[in-house]
C-alpha positions in Angstrom: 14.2 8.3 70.1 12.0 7.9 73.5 11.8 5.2 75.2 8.7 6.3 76.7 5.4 7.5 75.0 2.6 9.0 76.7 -0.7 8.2 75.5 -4.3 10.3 76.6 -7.2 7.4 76.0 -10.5 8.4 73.7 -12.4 6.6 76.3 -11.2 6.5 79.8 -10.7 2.7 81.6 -12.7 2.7 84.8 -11.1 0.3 87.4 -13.2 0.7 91.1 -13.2 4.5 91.9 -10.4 5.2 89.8 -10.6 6.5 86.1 -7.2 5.8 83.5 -7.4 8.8 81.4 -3.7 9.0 80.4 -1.0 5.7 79.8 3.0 6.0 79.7 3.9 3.0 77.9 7.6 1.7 78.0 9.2 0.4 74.7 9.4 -3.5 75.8 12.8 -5.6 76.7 13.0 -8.5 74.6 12.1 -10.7 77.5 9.1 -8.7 78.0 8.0 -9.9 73.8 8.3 -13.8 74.9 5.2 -15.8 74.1 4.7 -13.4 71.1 5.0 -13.2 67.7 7.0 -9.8 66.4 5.2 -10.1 63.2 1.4 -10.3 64.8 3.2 -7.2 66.6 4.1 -5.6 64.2 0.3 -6.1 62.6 -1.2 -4.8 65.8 -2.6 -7.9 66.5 -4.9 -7.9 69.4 -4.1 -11.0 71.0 -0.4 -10.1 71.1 -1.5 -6.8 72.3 -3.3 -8.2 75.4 -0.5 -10.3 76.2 2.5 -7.3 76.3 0.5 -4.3 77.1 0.1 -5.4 80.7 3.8 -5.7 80.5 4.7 -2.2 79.5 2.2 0.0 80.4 1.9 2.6 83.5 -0.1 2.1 85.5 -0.3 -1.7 84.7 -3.4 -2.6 82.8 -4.8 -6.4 83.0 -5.6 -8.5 79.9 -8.9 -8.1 80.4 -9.0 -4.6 80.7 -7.1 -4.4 77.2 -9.7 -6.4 75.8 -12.5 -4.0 76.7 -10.4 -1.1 75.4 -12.1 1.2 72.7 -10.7 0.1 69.3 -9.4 3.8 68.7 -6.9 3.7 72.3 -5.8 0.1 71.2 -5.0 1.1 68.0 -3.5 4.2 69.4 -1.3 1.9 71.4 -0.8 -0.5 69.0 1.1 2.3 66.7 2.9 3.2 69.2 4.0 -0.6 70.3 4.5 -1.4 66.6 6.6 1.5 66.8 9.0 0.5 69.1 9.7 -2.6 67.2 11.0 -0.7 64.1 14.8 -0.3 63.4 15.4 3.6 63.6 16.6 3.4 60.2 12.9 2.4 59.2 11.5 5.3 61.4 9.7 8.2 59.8 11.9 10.5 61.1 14.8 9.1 59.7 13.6 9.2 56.3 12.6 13.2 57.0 16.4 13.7 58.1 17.7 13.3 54.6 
């Protein structure tokens, strides 16, 4: 399992003269979670998005810049946060192993 996802965004972020077109996020240390709730997480709740995505994300995105994400790349990154979270015995892949 990666640590690492790469994720190409429906609708590029725009930050001065630069355009974000593609985001590496990092699955998250446990002290990188604090001030969050795994279960609103695990829902893909966008508030607890806002607050760890700046946190594991390449290049570093602000809150704010989360928050005027289109709802397909948040929910793109959401899956992919929610993800992480999950014991690998609860992973897809595991299941298609046996």
């Amino acid at each position: 399992m990666s640590t690492n996802k790469t994720i190409t965004l429906d609708t590029p972020i725009k930050r001065g003269d630069e355009t974000i077109t593609i985001l590496t996020l990092r699955k998250p240390a446990a002290g990188e979670l604090r001030g969050c709730n795994l279960t609103d997480l695990l829902q893909m709740d966008v508030a607890a998005l806002q607050r760890v995505l700046p946190r594991i994300t390449t290049p570093t995105l602000t809150e704010q810049e989360v928050g005027r994400m289109d709802p397909a790349d948040l929910l793109q990154l959401g899956t992919e946060v929610s993800g992480f979270l999950l014991p690998k015995g609860m992973k897809p892949e595991a299941f298609q192993a046996e």
